[in-house]
N, C-alpha and C positions, 0 to 999 in steps of 0.2 A: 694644276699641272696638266701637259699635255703630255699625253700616253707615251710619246718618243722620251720625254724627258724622265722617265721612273728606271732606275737601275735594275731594278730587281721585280719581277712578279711573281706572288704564290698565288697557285691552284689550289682553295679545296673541295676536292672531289676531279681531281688533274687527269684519274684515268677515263672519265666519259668521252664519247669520241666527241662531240660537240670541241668540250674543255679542249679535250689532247691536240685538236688541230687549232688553235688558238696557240696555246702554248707551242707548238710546233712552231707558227709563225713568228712567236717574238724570238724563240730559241734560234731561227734563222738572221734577227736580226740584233742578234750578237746580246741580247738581256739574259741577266741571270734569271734562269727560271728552278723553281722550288714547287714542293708540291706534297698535297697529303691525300692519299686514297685507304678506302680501308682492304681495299682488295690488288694483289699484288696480280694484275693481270699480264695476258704477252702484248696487250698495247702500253702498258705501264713500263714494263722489262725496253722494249721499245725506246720507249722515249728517255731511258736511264742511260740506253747506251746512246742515248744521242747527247749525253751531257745531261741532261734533269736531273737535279736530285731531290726523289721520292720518298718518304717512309709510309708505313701503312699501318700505325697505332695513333689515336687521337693523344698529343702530347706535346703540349705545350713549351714540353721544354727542347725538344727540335727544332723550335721557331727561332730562326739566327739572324732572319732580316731586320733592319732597322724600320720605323714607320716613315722618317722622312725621306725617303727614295725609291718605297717599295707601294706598289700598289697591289691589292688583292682581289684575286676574280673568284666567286663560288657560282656554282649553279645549284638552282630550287630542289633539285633533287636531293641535295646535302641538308637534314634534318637542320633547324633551325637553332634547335639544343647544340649542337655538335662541338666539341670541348672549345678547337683552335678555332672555326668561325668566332664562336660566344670570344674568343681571349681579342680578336682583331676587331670586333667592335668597340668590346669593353674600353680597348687600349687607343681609341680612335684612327686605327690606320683608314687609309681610304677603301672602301671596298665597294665592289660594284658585281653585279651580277653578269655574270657571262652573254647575256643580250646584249648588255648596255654597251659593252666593250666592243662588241662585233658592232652595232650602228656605228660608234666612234670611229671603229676601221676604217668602213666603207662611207661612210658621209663625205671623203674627197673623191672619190672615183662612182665613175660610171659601174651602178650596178643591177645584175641580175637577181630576182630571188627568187626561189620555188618552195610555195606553201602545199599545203594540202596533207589529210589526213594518210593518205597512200600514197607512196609513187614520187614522195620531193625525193628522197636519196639516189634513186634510180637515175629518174630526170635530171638531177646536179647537177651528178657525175656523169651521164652523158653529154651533155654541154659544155662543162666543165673539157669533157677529153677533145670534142669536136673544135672548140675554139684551141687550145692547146697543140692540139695533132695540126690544125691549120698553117701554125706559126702564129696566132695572136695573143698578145702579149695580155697572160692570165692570173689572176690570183683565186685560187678557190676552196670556200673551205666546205667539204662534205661531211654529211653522216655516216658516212661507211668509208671503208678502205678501200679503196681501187684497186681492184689488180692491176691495171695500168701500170700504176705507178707506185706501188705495194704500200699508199700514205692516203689519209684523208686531208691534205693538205696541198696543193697545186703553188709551188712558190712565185708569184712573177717581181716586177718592178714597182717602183713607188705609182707608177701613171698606169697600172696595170686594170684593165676589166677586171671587176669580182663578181664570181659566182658563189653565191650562200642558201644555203639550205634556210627557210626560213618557218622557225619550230611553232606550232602552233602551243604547243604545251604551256603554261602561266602566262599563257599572253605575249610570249618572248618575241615574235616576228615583229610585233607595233613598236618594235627601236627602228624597224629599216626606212630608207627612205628609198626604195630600187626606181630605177629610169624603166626596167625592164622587169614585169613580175609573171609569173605562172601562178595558175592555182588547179592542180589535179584531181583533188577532189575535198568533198564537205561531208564527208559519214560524221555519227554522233561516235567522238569520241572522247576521253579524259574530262568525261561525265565528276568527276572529284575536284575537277577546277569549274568547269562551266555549268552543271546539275543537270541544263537540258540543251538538247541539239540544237531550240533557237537563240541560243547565248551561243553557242558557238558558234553560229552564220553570223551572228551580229560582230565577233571579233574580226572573221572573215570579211564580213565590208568593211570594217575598221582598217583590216589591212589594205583593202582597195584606194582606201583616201589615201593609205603613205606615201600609194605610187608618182612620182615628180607628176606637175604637168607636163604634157605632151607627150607622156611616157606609153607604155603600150602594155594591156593586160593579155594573157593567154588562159582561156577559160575553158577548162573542159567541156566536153558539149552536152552533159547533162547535169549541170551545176545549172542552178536559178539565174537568168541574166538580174534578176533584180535585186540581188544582192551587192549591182554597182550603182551607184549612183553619182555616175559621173559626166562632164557633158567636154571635159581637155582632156581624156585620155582615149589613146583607138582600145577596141574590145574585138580580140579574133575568137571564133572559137575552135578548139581543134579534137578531132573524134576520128570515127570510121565512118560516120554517117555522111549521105552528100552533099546535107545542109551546111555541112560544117565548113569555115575556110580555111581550114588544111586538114586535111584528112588521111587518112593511110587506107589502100585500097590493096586489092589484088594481095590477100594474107594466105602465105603457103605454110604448113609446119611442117616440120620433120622432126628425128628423135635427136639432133642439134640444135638445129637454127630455127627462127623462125625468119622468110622470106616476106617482103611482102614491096610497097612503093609508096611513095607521099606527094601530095597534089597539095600545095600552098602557093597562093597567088598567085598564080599564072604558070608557075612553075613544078616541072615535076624532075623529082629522085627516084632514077631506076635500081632496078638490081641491090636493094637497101639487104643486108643479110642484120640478125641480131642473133648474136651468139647468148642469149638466152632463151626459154623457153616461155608461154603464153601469151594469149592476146595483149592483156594488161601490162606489157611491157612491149609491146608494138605499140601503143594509146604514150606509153613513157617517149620512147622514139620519135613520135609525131610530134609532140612538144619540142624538142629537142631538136628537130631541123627544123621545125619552125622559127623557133628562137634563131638560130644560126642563119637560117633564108632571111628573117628581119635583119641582121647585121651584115648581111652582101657577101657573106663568106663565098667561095665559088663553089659551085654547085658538086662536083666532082670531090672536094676536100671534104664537104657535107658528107657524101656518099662513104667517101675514105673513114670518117670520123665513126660514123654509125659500124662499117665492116668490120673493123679493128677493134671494136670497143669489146675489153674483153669481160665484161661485169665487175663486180663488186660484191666483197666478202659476205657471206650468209644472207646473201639475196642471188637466190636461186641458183646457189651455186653446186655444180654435179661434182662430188668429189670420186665419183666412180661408175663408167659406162660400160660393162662389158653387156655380154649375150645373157650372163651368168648373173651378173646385180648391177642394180643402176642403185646408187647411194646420190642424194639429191640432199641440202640445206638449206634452208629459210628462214628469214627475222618474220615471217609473219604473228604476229600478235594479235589482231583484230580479227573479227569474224569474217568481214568479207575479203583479208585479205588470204585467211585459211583455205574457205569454200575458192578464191582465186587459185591458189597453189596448187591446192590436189588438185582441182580441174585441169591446170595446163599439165599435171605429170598424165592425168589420165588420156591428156589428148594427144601426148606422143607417147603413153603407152599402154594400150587400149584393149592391150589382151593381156595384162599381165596383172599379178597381184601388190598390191600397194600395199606396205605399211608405213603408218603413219604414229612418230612418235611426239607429242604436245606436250612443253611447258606453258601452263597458263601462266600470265605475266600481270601480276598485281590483282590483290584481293577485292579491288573494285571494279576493275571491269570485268573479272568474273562475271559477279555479280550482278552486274550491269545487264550482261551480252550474253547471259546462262543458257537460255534456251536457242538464241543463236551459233552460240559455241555448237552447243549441240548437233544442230543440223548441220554446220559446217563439217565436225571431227567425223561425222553419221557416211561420209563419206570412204571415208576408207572402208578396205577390206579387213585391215585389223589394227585395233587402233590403241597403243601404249599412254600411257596420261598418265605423266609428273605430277611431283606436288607442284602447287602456285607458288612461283615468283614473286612475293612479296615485295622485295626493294624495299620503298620508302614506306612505307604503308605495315599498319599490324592489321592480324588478323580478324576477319569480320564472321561472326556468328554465323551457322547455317549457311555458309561458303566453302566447299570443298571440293579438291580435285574426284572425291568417293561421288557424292552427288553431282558433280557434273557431268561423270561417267557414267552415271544411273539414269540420265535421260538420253544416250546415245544410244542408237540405236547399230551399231555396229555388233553382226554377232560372233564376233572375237573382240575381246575388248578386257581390258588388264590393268591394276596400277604400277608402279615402279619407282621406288626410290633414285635418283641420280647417278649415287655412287655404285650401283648394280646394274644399271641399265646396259654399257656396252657388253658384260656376258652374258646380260639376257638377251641381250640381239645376236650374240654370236653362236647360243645353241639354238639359233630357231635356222627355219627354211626362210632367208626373205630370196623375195623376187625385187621387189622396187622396194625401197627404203627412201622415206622424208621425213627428217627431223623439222623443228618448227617452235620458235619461238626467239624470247627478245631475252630472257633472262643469262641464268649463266647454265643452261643449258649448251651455250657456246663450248664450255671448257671437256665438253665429251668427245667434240666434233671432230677431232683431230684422233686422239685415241680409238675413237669408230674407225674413221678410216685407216690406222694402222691394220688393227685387228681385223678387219672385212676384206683388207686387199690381202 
C-alpha cells in the first residue's frame, strides 16, 4: 500500500515532536489519526484538540483500528517491550518507523535536510520561514515549534519544497534522499547508538552519499571535508571565517538581536538582524540564506525572512527582559551546546549574575560527557542541577546528577528536585536566570514565568 491509501494512522509514542508533526500532516490531509503516549503533554493536548485522539496508558484494549487500512508509525524512543507496539506486531499490522515514513513523504518532492549534532532545529526552521515568508510554496517538518507559526509543521501542496530536520539519532536521516542537504555540525554524540565519534562520522558520510546527484552539500567550515566522498555533488562551506564561501561578517550583539551580514557567492545581505542571541545562531543563519541564496530567492525576501524570524520554542527563548531579571530557556543537552548558551547570555550580559538551572538528559551521556558537563555548568555564577532525565534508558551505576555536581567547580552550586524547583527560584535573588535542558524539565518553564513575572 501506498501511504495515501491507509485510512487511519496510529502513533506510538504520538507526543515526540518528530511523531507530532508527522501526524500533524496526515491530520491535515483529512486520515484518521490515533495515538498512544505515556505522557499527557500541551503538545499532545494540542494535537487532541486538533481532532487526534490520544490516550496515555499502554492498553490494548483502546486499539479500535482495523489492520487492513491502518498503518502504524513508532519512533526508537518507544521501548521495544512496549504493551501496544508488542500487540501491532504480534497481530501483523504494518508498522514502520517514523524515518521510514518521512523518506516515503519526501522521495516525490524536492527536498531540503538539515543534519547535524547542533544547530538542524534552528537552521530548519529558519529556512523552513525564509522560503515560506517568500511566498514559496513549502512543506516542512521541524523539531521544535515556531513561533512563527506556533506548529512544527509548515503545511504546503502536494508539489510543495520540503524542509526536514534530519535526525542523526538510530541512524534515522539514511531514509532521506535531499536534492539539497546541510550538515552543521559532527560532536560525538548518542555515543549508546554509535559507541565512538568515528561511527558517527562514518553515518555522517553515509548521509552525504543520500544527497541526489547534482545535489548540493552545505558543510560547516570546520567539519572534515573528507568526510565526502563525492565527485556529482557541489560542496560549499559556510562559517565566519574568509575561507569559507558564505560566510557571516560584520557580528554586532546587543541584549536583543544579534546584527551582523552574509557574503555567499557574489552576493551579500545587509542589515541581517536575528532576534536571537549568540554567535552559534548567527553560524545557524549563514546556512539559512545560504540555502535560500542557492534557490534565487530575491535577496531582500532573504533579508525579510532572517528579520522576522521570531525563534523557536526552548531554543533560546527569553521569556523575560526587564532591568530587574532576564529569564532565558534552552533545549541545550550536550556539552558544547551548554558551554554555547551561557556564553552567548554572558556576552549580552556581562555584568550581571547568572543562574543556571540543568537537567541532565539520559543516564548515558551523562556519563559519557561528565567531565565536560562539568566545565561547561563550571560556568555559571550559580548553578542548580536536576536529577538526570532518563527517558528511555535506566539508571547506570556511579552516574549521578550528586557526582556531577561534585566536579563543578561553581562556588554556589545545589541539587533540586523538579517539583520544588520554581520556589526555590522564587525565594532566591536571581539577576539572569537560564533553564537548560531536553527533558521534562519543559513542564516548569511556563510556571517559572508565571511566578517571576
Amino acid at each position: 500500500m501506498k501511504l495515501k491509501e491507509y485510512k487511519n494512522i496510529y502513533f506510538v509514542g504520538i507526543g515526540g515532536i518528530g511523531m507530532s508533526a508527522i501526524a500533524r500532516y496526515f491530520n491535515n490531509k483529512n486520515v484518521n489519526i490515533f495515538g498512544y503516549d505515556r505522557v499527557k503533554s500541551s503538545l499532545c493536548i494540542e494535537l487532541e484538540n486538533e481532532g487526534m485522539k490520544i490516550h496515555y496508558t499502554e492498553d490494548t484494549n483502546q486499539i479500535s483500528v482495523q489492520k487492513e487500512d491502518t498503518l502504524v508509525i513508532y519512533t526508537p524512543a518507544i521501548p521495544s517491550e512496549n504493551t501496544e507496539l508488542s500487540y501491532f506486531v504480534k497481530n501483523n499490522y504494518i508498522v514502520m518507523k517514523r524515518s521510514e515514513v518521512l523518506g516515503k513523504i519526501t522521495e516525490d518532492h524536492f527536498t531540503i535536510a538539515i543534519a547535524g549534532t547542533h544547530g538542524k532545529t534552528t537552521t530548519s526552521t529558519m529556512i523552513a520561514h525564509i522560503l515560506h515568508d517568500s511566498g514559496m510554496d513549502c512543506t516542512a517538518f521541524l523539531g521544535g515549534v515556531s513561533t512563527n507559526y506556533n506548529s512544527n509543521l509548515i503545511f504546503g501542496t502536494e508539489k510543495s519544497v520540503v524542509v526536514v530536520e534530519a535526525d542523526e539519532f538510530d541512524r534515522s536521516f539514511l531514509t532521506l534522499n535531499p536534492d539539497v542537504a546541510v550538515i552543521t555540525s559532527v560532536d560525538a554524540d548518542h555515543l549508546d547508538i554509535y559507541q565512538n565519534k568515528e561511527r558517527l562520522i562514518s553515518a555522517f558520510s553515509d548521509f552525504t552519499n543520500k544527497i541526489k546527484s547534482g545535489g548540493t552539500l552545505f558543510l560547516e567550515e570546520n567539519i572534515d571535508i573528507s568526510i565526502v566522498n563525492r565527485d556529482d555533488i557541489s560542496v560549499l562551506k559556510y562559517g565566519l571565517s574568509v575561507s569559507s564561501d558564505c560566510k557571516g561578517t560584520d557580528i554586532y550583539s546587543d541584549t536583543k538581536t544579534m546584527k551582523f551580514q552574509v557574503e555567499c557567492n557574489g552576493n551579500t545581505f545587509d542589515n541581517l538582524r536575528l532576534n536571537m542571541g549568540g554567535v552559534y545562531n548567527v553560524m545557524n543563519a549563514v546556512a539559512s540564506v545560504s540555502v535560500a541564496n542557492l534557490l534565487e530567492i530575491d535577496s531582500s525576501k532573504i533579508v525579510d525572512g532572517i528579520n522576522t524570524f521570531m525563534g523557536i520554542r526552548r531554543r533560546f527563548e527569553t521569556h523575560i527582559s526587564s532591568d530587574n531579571l532576564v529569564f532565558i530557556d534552552d533545549y541545550a543537552h550536550h556539552p558544547k551546546e551548554v558551554t554555547e548558551s551561557i556564553n552567548a547570555v554572558k556576552q549580552m550580559y556581562p555584568e550581571r549574575k547568572i543562574t543556571v538551572v540543568f537537567q541532565p538528559h539520559l543516564h548515558s551521556r551523562t556519563k559519557d560527557f561528565m567531565n565536560e558537563f562539568a566545565n561547561a555548568l563550571s560556568l555559571a555564577d550559580e548553578l542548580i542541577l536536576l536529577d538526570i532525565y532518563g527517558a528511555r534508558e535506566k539508571e547506570i551505576e556511579g552516574v549521578s546528577s550528586q557526582i556531577l555536581l561534585n566536579k563543578c567547580t561553581s562556588t554556589k552550586k545545589e541539587l533540586s528536585a523538579l517539583d520544588s524547583i520554581v520556589e526555590k527560584i522564587a525565594d532566591k535573588e536571581i539577576d539572569v536566570l537560564l533553564t537548560l535542558g531536553a527533558g521534562d524539565i519543559s513542564t516548569i518553564i511556563e510556571p517559572l514565568r508565571l511566578r517571576l513575572s
